[in-house]
N, C-alpha and C positions, 0 to 999 in steps of 0.2 A: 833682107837688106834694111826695112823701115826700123827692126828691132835695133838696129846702132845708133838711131837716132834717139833714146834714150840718154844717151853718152856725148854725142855728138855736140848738143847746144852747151852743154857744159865746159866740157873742153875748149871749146871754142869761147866761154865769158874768160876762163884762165889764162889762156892765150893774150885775149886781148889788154887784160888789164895788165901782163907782162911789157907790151910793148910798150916805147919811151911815149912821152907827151906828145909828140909832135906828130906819132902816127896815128894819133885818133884819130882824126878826120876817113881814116880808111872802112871807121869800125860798122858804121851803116853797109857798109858797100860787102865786107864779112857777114853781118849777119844774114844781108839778103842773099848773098849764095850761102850758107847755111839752108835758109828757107827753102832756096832753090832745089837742093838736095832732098829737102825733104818731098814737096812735092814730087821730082824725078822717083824718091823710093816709092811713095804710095803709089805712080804709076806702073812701076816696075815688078813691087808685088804684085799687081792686080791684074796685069798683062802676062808675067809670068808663075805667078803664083810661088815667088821663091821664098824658099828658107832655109838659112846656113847652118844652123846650127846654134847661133849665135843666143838665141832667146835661154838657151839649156844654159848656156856660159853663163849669161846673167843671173839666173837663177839661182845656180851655184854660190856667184858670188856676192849679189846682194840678197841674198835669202827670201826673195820672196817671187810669185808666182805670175810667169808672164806671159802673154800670147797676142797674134796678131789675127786677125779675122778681117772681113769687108767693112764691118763699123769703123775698126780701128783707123785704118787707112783714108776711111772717110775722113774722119776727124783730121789724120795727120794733112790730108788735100787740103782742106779748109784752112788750118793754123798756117803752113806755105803761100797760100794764096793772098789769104789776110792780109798775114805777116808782111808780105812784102808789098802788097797796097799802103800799109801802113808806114812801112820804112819810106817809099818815096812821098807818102804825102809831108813825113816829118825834113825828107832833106830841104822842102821848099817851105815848110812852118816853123822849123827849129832855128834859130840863126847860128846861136854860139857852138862850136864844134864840140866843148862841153855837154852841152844840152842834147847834142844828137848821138855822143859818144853814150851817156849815162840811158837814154832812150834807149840805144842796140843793145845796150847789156842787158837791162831788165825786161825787154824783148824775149832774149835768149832765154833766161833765168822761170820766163814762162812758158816759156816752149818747153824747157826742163818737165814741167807739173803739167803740160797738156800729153806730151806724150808720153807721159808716165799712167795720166787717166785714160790714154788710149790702148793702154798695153796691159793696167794691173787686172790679174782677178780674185782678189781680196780684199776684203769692207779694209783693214785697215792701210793699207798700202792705197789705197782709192781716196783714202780720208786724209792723207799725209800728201800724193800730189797735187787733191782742192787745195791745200793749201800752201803750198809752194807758188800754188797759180795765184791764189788770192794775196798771197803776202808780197808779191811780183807787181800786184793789180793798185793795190791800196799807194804804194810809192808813185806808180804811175801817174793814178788820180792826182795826184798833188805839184807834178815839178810842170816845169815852166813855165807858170803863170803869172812870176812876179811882173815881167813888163806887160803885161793886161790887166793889172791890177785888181787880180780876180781871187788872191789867194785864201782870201777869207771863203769865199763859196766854194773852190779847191779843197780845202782844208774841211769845213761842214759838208760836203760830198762824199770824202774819204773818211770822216770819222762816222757818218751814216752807215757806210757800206763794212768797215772793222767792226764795228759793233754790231749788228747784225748778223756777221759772220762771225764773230765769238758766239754767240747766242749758236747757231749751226754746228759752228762745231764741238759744242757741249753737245749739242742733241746725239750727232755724228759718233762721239765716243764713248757716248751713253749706251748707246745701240749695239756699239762692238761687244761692250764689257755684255749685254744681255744674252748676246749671240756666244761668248764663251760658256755662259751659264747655262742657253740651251742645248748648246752641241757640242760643244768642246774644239770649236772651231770656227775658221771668222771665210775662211774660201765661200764663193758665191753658189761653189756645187753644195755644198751643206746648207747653204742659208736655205737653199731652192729644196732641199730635202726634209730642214725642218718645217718649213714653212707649206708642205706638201703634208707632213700629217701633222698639218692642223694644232702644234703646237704653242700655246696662249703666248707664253714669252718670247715666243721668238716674234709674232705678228706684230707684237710691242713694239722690240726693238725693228720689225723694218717698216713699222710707223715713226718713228725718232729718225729712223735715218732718212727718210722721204722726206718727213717737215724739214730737216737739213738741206738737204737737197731743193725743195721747194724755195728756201729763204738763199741760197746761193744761186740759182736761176731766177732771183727775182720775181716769182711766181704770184699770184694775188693770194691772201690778205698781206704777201710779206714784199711788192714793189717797190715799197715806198722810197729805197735809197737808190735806185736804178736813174732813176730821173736827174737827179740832181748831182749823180758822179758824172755820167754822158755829158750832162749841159757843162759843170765845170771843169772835165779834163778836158789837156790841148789837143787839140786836132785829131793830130798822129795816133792818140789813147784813146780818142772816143772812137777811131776808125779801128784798131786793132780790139778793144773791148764788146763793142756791138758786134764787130763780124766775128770772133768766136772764145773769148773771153769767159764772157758771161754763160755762153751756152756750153763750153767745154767742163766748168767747174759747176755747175747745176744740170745743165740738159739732159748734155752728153752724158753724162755720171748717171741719170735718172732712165737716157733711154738702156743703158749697159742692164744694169736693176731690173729693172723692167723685163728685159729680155731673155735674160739670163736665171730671174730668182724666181718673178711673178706668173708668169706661163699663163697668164690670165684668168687667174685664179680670183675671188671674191672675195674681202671685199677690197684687197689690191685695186682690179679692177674698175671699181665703182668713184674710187678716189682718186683715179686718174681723170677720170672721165669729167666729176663733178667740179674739181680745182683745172682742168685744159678748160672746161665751158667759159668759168667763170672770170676766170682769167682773159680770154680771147673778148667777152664783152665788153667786161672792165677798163682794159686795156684799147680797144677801139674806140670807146666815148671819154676816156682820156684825152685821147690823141686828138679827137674831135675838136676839142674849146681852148688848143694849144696858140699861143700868140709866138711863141720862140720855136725857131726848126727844129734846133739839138731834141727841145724836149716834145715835141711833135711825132719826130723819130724814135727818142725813147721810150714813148709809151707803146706805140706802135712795134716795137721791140715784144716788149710784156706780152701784146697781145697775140704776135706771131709762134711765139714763146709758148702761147697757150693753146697754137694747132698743132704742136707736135708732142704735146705733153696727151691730148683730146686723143691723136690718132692711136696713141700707144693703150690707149681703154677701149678699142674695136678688137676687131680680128687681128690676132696677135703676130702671124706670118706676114699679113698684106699691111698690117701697122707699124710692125717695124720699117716696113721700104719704104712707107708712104712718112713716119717721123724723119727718118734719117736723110729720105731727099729733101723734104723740106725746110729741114735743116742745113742741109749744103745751099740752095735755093736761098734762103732767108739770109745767112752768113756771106755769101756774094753780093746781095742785092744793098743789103742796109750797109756794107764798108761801102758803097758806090755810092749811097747815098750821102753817108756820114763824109765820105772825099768831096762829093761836090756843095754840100753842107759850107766846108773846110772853104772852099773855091769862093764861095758867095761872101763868106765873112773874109775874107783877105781883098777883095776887090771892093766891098759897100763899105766893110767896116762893123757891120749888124746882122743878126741872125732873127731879128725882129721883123716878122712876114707882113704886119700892118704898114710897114715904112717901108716894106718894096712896092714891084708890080711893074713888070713893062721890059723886064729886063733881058727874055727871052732873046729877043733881037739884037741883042749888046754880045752875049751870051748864050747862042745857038746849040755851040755841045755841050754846056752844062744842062742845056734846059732839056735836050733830048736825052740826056741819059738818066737824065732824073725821070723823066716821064717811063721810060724802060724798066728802070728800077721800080717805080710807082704802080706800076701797072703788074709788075710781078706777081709783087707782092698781096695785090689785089686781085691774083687768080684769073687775070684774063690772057686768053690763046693768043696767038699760039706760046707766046711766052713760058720759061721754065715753074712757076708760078701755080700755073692753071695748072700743071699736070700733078703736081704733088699735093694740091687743092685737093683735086678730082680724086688721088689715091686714098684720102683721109677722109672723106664721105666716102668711097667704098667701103673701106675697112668698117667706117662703121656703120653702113649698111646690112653690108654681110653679116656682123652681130646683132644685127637687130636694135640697133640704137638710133633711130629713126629719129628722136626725137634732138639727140644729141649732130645729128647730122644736118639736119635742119638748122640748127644754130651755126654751125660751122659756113653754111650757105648764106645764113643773112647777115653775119657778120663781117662777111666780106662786101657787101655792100655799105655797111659803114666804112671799114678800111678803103674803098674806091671814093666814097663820101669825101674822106680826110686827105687823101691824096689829090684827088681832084680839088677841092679846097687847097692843097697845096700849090700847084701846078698855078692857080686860078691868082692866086697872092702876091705869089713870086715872080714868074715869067711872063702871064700873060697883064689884060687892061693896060690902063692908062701909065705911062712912063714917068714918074716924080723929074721934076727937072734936074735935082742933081745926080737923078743916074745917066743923064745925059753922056757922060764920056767916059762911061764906065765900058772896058773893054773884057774881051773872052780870058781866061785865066791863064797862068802859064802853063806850058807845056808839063809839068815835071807836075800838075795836076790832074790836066788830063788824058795823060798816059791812064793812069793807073783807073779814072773813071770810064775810058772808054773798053779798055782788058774788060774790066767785071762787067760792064755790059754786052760785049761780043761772047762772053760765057754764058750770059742769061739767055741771050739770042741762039745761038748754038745748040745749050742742054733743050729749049723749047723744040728745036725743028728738029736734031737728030735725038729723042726722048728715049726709042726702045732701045739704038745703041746705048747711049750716054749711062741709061739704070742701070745696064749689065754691067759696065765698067766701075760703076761707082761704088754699087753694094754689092757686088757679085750674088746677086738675088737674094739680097739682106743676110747675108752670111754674118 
């Protein structure tokens, strides 16, 4: 069933820009049943395990190679879930029905390129939906910021993140053309076969395509442009970008590679392990000396970024389950955060943590879903958090990377560090006088903050059901 959804968001941008001007206003409300859909398939797969047929059609007809597994439907949970976090944060951040029509379309348009990377298995059909996603992402970065008068940091955020991702995807089709050279073949069962005997040129090319993948997951030394799309896209893009955006056209793509090509072979291996550490540090003393939320949350992005990239350098069966929850974990938690983000700046006016403080009391369920989310994230119980934690220091316990486990454990004591600082800025201490009549946010916000955190609460208490359902045992 989820294999239609290849199709499905497409159809559905066609559709809409058929209808006259006056039914745009409906187009948020289409996409989110769209989304809705999708989520329903990934559940449906996963419950029933179906398959129609439909994946062989496809193949047929756009000639290239397709299939659905537990990863995939992962991924398609997540871009639903988002997705539709996202659209209700924009129907109460977006004013002009322009603004929210142009939003569902390139919404869609990246759901197109997510569920094409949740479905291909060929480097270059995986290199062509990155970027359907990413050319979907870079528009994003940029629209409605004229009445915030933010377009200039809009505009140097998406030109950060285009170029960078040209640089990628040079690396990206550098890597194919090597992979014709060594095999005569670009499917991920050849890559995993060339690269099984130890063939020079191929380990080349799936080092080019990693550093691609690296620099489109915002990975350290290559963060740099993460920070500064998050802070200056509108709300609705920084909520659908952080919760699976960024991680669909770098992560995702890296945990697929990974699982598929690397089989935890060396020094694949070693280079997940050394760029997940380095990164997870990096990226928590970032987030550390942050004065603005957005970019507080984004580094802390980066650095969560870098426990699922860490667990994929362990034990390669218990790594894959322990990446891929943490990645559904991570993608729930930071759209919650990024929504209630969204909440705090439409009622202060500032995303400036030194100019709050006190406001927890004004604002009771923002401040508890923030702490929910905060606390996730930070790997404490019973929350969903701590269990996907807990699987990534096994995984790399079992491998014997002790030393790499170890940092995964004090690192999260920075992330609690920075969140608690968070929590400590914002909501709680002394109240500034003029948040005095600063009231809780509107409802059509905290829908969608309070959903991701009854999810976080949920996958925490019921964990053994929730993994069976999620990865069907890392399938």
């Amino acid at each position: 069933m989820s294999d239609l959804l290849l199709l499905v968001p497409f159809v559905a941008v066609v559709l809409l820009n058929l209808l006259p001007k006056r039914a745009r206003a409906a187009a948020l409300w289409v996409a989110f049943g769209v989304l809705a859909l999708e989520v329903a398939a990934a559940f449906v797969d996963r419950f029933a395990c179906v398959n129609y047929g439909w994946l062989a059609s496809l193949d047929r007809v756009l000639g290239i190679h397709l299939a659905t597994d537990g990863l995939s439907e992962l991924l398609m949970l997540c871009a639903g879930i988002v997705g539709m976090a996202a659209l209700l944060v924009a129907r109460k951040t977006l004013d002009e029905t322009n603004e929210q029509f142009y939003f569902a379309n390139l919404v869609l348009v990246a759901l197109v390129g997510i569920n094409g990377i949740a479905m291909v298995r060929d480097l270059f059909s995986l290199y062509v939906f990155v970027e359907v996603t990413a050319v979907a992402t870079f528009i994003l970065i940029t629209a409605s910021r004229k009445a915030e008068g933010l377009e200039d940091h809009a505009f140097e955020g998406a030109w950060k993140y285009i170029l960078l991702s040209i640089i990628a995807s040079v690396l990206m089709l550098t890597s194919i053309g090597f992979f014709l050279l060594s095999t005569g073949d670009i499917t991920l069962d050849a890559a995993k076969g060339a690269l099984a005997s130890q063939q020079p040129l191929a380990w080349v090319a799936m080092a080019l395509f990693l550093c691609g993948l690296f620099i489109k997951g915002a990975l350290v030394p290559f963060h740099g442009w993460l920070a500064d799309a998050y802070t200056a896209a509108p709300a609705p893009v920084s909520v659908f970008m952080a919760g699976v955006v960024t991680k669909a056209s770098g992560i995702f793509a890296l945990l697929r590679i990974a699982s598929s090509t690397l089989d935890g072979a060396a020094p694949g291996r070693e280079i997940l392990l050394v760029v997940g550490a380095v990164t997870i540090v990096v990226g928590a003393f970032l987030a550390l000396t942050q004065k603005n939320m957005k970019r507080m949350l984004a580094y802390s992005s980066v650095s969560q970024m870098g426990y699922i990239v860490l667990a994929l350098g362990g034990d390669l069966r218990l790594g894959i389950v322990a990446a891929g929850l943490h990645f559904f974990n991570h993608a729930i938690s930071k759209s919650q955060l990024f929504t209630n983000a969204a909440a705090i700046e439409r009622e202060l006016g500032t995303l400036d943590m030194d100019e709050m403080g006190g406001i927890g009391s004004r604002m009771p369920v923002t401040a508890g879903t923030t702490a929910v989310a905060s606390l996730s994230i930070a790997g404490l119980p019973p929350l969903a958090g701590f269990w996907s934690k807990l699987l990534i220091v096994l995984a790399l316990w079992n491998a014997k990377e002790y030393g790499f486990a170890a940092v995964a454990i004090l690192a999260s004591l920075v992330t609690l560090a920075y969140f608690l600082s968070l929590q400590r800025r914002v909501f709680f201490g002394k109240r500034e006088e003029r948040w005095a009549k600063v009231r809780e946010t509107a409802p059509g916000l905290l829908v969608p903050a309070v959903f991701l955190a009854l999810i976080t609460i949920a996958l925490g208490i019921g964990f053994p059901f929730a993994l069976k359902i999620l990865l069907g045992g890392g399938a």
